[in-house]
C-alpha positions in Angstrom: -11.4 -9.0 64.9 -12.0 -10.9 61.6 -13.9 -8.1 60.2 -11.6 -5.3 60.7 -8.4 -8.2 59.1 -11.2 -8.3 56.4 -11.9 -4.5 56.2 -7.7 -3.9 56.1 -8.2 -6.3 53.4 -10.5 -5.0 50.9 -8.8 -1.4 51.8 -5.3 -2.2 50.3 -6.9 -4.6 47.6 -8.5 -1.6 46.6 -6.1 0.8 46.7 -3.7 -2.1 44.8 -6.1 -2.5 42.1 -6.1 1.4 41.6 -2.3 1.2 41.4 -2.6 -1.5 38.9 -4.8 0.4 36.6 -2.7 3.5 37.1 0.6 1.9 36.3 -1.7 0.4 32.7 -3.2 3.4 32.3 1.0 4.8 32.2 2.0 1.5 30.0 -0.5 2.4 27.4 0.4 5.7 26.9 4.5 4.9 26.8 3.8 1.9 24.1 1.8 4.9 22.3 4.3 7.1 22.9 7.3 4.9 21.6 4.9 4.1 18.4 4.7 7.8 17.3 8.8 8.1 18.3 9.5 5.1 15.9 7.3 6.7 13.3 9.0 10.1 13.5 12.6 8.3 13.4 11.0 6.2 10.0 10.0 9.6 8.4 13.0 11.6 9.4 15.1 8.5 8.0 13.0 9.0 4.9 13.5 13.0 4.3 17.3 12.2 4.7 17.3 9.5 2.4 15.4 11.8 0.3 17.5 14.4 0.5 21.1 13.0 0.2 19.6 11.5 -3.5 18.8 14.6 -4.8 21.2 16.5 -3.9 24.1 16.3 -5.8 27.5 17.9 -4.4 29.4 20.5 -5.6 32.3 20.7 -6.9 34.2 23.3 -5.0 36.8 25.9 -7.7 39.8 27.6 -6.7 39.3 31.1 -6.9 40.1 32.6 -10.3 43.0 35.3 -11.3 40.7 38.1 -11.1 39.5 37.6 -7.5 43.4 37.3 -6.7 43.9 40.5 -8.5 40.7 42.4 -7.1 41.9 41.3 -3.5 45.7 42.4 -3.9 44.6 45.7 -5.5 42.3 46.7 -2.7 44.7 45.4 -0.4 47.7 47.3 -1.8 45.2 50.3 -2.3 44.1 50.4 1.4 47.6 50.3 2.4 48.5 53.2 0.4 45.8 55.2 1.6 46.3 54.5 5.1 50.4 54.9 5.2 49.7 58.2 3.2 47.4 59.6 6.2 48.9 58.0 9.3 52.3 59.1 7.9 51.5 62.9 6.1 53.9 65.6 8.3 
């Protein structure tokens, strides 16, 4: 009777102590995985940082007289050339 309480025993301490290394084994690799995440976010930080410095931003200009005129002509040109062919008797 003892040795099979003893036997149940050494069974689940077993099979706890293989749990315990699995759930390690799983701890390890997160606080690995968390390091390399934390290093990714520094660098990426970085690059942007980087980036927004040298970049300067441009100034944005209204469009000139002659790309109003160049749009109105072709626009009064394609409207000429279509009311003349939809509309020819």
């Amino acid at each position: 009777m003892y040795r099979d309480d003893d036997a149940a025993r050494v069974d689940r301490a077993n099979a706890l102590i293989a749990e315990i290394a699995e759930l390690e084994r799983a701890k390890v690799a997160q606080a690995a995985t968390e390091q390399r995440l934390g290093a990714a976010r520094d660098e990426l930080r970085t690059l942007q940082a980087a980036t927004t410095v040298t970049t300067p931003p441009v100034p944005e200009r209204p469009p000139s007289f002659a790309t109003h005129f160049l749009v109105f002509a072709a626009t009064a040109g394609a409207t000429f050339l279509l009311y003349t062919l939809l509309l020819k008797p």
